[in-house]
PDB file as gemmi writes it, atoms N, CA and C in Angstrom:
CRYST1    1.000    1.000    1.000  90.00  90.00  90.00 P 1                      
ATOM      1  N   UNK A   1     -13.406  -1.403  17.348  1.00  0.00           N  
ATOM      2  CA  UNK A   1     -13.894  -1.652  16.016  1.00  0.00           C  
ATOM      3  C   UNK A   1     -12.774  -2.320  15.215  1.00  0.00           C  
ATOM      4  N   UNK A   2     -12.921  -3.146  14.371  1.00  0.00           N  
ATOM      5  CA  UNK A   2     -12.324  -4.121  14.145  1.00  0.00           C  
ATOM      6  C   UNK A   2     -11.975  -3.227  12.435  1.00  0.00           C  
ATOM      7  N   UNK A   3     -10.624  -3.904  11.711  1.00  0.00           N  
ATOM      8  CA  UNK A   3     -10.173  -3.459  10.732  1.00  0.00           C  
ATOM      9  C   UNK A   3     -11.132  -3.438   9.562  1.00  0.00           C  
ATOM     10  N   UNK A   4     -12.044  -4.421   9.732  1.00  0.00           N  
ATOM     11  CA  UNK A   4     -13.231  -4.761   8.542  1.00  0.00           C  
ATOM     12  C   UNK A   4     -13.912  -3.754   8.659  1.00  0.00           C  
ATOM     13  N   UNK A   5     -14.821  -3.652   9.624  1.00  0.00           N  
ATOM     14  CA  UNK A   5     -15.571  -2.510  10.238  1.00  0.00           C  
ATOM     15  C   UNK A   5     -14.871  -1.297   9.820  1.00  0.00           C  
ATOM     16  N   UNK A   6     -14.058  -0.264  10.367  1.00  0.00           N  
ATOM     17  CA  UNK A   6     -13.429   0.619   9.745  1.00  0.00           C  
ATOM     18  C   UNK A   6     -13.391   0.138   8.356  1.00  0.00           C  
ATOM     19  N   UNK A   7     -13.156  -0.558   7.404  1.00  0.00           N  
ATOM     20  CA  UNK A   7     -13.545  -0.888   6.316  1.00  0.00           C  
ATOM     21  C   UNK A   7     -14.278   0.068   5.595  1.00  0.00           C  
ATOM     22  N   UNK A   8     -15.376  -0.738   6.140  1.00  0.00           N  
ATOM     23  CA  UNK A   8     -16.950  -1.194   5.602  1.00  0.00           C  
ATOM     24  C   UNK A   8     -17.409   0.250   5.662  1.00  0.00           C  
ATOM     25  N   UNK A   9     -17.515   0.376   7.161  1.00  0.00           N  
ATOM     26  CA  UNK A   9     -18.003   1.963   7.448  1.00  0.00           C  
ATOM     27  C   UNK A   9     -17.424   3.023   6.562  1.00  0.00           C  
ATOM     28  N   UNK A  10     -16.360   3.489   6.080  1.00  0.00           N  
ATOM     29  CA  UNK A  10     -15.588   4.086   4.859  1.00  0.00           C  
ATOM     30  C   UNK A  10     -16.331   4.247   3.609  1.00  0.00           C  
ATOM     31  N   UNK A  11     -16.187   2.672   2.938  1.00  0.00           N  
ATOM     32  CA  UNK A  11     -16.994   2.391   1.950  1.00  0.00           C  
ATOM     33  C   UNK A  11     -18.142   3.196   1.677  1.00  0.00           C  
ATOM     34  N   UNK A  12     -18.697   2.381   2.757  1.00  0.00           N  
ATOM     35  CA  UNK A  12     -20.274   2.739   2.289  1.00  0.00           C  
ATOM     36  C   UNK A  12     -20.880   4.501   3.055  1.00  0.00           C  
ATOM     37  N   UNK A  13     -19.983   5.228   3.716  1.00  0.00           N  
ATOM     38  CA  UNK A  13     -19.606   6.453   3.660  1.00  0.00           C  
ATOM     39  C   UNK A  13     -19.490   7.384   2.112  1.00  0.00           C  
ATOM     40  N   UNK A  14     -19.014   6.387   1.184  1.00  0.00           N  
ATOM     41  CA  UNK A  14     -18.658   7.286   0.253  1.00  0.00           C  
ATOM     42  C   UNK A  14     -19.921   7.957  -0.790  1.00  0.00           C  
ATOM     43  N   UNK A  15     -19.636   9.065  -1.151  1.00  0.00           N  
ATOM     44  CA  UNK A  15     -20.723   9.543  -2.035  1.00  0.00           C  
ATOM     45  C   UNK A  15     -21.496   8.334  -3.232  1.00  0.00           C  
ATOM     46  N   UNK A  16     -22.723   8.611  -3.354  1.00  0.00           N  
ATOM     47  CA  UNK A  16     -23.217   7.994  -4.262  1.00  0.00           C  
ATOM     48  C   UNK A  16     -22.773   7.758  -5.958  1.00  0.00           C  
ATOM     49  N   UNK A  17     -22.058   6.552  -6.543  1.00  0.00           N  
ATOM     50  CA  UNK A  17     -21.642   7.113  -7.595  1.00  0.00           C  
ATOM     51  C   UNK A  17     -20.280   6.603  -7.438  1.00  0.00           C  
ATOM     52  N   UNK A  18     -19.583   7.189  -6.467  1.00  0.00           N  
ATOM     53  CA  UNK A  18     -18.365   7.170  -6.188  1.00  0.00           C  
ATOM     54  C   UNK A  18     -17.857   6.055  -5.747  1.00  0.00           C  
ATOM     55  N   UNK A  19     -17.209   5.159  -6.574  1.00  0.00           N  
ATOM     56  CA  UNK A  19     -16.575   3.782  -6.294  1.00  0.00           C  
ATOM     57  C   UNK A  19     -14.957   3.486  -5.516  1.00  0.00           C  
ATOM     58  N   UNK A  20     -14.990   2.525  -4.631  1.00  0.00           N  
ATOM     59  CA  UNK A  20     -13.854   2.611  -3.786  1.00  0.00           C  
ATOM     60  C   UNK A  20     -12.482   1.971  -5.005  1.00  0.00           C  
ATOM     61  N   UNK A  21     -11.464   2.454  -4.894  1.00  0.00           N  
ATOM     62  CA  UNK A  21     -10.165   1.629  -5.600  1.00  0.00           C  
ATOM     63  C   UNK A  21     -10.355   0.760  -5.535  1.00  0.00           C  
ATOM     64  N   UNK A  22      -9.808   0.504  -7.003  1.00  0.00           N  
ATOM     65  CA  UNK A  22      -9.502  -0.740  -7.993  1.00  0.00           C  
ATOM     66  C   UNK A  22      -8.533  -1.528  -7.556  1.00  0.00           C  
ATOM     67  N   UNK A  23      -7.377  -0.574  -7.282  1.00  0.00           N  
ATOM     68  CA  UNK A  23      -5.933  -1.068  -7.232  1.00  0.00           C  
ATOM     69  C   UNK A  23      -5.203  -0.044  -6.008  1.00  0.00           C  
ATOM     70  N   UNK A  24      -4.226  -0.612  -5.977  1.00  0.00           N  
ATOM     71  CA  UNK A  24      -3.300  -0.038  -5.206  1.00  0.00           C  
ATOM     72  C   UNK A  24      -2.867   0.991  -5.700  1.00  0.00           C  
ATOM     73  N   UNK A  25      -2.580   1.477  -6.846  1.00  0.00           N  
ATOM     74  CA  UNK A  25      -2.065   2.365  -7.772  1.00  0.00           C  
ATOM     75  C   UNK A  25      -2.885   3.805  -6.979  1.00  0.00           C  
ATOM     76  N   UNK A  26      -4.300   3.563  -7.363  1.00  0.00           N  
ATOM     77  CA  UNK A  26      -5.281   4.630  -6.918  1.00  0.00           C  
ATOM     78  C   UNK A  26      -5.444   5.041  -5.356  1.00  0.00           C  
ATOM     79  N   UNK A  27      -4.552   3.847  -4.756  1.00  0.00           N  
ATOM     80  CA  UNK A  27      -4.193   4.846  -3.204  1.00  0.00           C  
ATOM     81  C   UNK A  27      -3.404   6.119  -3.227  1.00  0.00           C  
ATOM     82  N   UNK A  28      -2.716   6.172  -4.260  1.00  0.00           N  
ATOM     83  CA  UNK A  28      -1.303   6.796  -3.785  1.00  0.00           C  
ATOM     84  C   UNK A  28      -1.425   8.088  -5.226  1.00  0.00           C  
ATOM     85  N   UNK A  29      -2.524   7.684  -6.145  1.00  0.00           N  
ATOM     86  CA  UNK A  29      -2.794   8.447  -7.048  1.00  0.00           C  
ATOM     87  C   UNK A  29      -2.322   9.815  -7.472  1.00  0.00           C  
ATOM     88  N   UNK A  30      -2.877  10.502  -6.195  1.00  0.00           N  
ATOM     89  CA  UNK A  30      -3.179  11.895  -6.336  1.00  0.00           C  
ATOM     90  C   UNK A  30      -2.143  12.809  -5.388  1.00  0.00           C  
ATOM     91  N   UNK A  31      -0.749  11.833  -4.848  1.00  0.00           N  
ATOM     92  CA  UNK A  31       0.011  12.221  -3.984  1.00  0.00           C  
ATOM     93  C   UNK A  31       1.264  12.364  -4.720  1.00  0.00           C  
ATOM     94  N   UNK A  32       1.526  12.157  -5.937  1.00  0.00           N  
ATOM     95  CA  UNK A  32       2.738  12.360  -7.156  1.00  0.00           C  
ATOM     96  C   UNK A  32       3.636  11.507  -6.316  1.00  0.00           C  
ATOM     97  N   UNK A  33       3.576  10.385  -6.102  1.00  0.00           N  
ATOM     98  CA  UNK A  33       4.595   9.407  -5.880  1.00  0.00           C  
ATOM     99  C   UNK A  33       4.992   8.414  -6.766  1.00  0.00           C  
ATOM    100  N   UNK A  34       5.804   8.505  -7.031  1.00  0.00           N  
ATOM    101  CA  UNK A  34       6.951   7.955  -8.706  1.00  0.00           C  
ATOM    102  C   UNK A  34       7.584   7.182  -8.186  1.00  0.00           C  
ATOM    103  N   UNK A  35       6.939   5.638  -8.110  1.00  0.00           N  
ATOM    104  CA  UNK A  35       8.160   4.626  -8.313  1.00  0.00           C  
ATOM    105  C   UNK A  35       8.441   4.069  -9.160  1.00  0.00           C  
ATOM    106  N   UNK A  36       9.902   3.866  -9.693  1.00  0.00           N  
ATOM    107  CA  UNK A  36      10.303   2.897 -10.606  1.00  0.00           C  
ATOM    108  C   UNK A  36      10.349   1.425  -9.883  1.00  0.00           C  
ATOM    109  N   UNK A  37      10.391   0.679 -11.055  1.00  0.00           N  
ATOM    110  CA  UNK A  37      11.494  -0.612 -10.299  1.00  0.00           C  
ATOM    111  C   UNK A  37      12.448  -0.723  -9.766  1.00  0.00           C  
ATOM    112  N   UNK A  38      13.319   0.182 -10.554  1.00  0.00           N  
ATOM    113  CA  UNK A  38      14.624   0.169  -9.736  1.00  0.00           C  
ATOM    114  C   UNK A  38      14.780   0.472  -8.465  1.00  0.00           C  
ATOM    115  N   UNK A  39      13.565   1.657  -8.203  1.00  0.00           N  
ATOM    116  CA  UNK A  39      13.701   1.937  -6.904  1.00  0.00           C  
ATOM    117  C   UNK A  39      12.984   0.981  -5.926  1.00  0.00           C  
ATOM    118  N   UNK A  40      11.873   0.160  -6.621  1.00  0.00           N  
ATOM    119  CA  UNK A  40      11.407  -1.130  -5.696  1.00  0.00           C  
ATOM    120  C   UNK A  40      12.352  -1.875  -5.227  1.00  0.00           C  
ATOM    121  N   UNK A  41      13.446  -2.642  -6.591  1.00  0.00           N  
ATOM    122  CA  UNK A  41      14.523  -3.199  -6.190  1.00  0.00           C  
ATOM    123  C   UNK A  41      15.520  -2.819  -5.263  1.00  0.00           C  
ATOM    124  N   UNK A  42      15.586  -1.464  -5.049  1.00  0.00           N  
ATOM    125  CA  UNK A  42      16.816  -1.454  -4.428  1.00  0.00           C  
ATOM    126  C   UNK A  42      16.477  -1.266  -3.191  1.00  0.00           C  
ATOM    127  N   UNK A  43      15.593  -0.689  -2.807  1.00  0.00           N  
ATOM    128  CA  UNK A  43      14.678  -0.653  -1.012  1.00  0.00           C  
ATOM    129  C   UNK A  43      14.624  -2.512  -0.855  1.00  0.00           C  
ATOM    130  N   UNK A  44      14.231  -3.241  -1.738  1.00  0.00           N  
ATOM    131  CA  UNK A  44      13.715  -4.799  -1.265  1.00  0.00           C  
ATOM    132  C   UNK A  44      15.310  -5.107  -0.916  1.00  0.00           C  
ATOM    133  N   UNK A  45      16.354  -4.998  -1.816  1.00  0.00           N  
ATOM    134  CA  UNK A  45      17.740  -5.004  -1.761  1.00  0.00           C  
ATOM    135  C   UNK A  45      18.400  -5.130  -0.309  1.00  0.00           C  
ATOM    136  N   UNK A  46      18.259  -3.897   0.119  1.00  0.00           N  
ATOM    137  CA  UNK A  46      18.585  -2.750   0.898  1.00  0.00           C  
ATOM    138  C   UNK A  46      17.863  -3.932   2.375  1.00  0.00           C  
ATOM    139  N   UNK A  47      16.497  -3.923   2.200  1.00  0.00           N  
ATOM    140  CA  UNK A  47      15.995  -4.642   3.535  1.00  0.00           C  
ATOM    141  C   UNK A  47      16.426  -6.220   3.805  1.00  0.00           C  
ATOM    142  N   UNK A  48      16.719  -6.773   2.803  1.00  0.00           N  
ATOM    143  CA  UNK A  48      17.146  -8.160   2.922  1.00  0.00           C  
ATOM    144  C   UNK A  48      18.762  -8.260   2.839  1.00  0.00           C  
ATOM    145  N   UNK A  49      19.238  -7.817   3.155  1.00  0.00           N  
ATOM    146  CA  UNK A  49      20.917  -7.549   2.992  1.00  0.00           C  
ATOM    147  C   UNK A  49      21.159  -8.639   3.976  1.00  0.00           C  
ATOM    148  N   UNK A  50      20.917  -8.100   5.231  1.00  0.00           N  
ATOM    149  CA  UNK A  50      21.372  -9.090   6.608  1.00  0.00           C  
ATOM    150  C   UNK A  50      20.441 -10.020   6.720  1.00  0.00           C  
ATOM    151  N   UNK A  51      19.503 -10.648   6.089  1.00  0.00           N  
ATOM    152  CA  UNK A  51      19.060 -11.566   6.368  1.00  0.00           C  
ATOM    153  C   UNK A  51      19.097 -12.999   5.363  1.00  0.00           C  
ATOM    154  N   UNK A  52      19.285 -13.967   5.548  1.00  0.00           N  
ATOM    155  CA  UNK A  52      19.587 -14.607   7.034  1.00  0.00           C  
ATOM    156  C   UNK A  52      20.534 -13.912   7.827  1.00  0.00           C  
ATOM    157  N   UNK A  53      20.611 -14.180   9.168  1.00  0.00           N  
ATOM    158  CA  UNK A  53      21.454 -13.176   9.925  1.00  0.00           C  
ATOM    159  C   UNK A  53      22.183 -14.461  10.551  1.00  0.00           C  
ATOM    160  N   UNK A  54      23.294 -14.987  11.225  1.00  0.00           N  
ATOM    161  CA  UNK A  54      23.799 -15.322  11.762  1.00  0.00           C  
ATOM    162  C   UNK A  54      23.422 -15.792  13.249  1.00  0.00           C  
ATOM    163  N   UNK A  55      22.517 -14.585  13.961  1.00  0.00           N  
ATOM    164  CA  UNK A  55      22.086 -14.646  15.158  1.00  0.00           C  
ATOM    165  C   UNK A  55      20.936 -15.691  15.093  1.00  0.00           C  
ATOM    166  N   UNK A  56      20.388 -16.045  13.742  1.00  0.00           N  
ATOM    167  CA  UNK A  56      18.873 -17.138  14.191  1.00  0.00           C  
ATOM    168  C   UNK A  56      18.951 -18.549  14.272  1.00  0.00           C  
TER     169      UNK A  56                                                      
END                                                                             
């Protein structure tokens, strides 16, 4: 089953009424995960350090 499919099937799984996320925000909603920017910045920071790398 293909990523759409798992999708779709989800979706239209859901209770009547009940609308799928808006945003990305409402994935992570109800799990108290607090990001700042700063902390965006410094993980994006952090992963691009060595790159370009020398070896490519």
């Amino acid at each position: 089953m293909s990523v759409e499919e798992h999708i779709l099937e989800a979706v239209c799984s859901l209770p009547a009424g009940q609308q799928p996320f808006q945003s990305v925000k409402g994935l992570w909603a109800g799990l108290g995960v607090d990001l700042s920017a700063e902390d965006i910045d410094a993980n994006q920071a952090e992963i691009w350090r060595n790159f370009p790398s020398d070896d490519l």
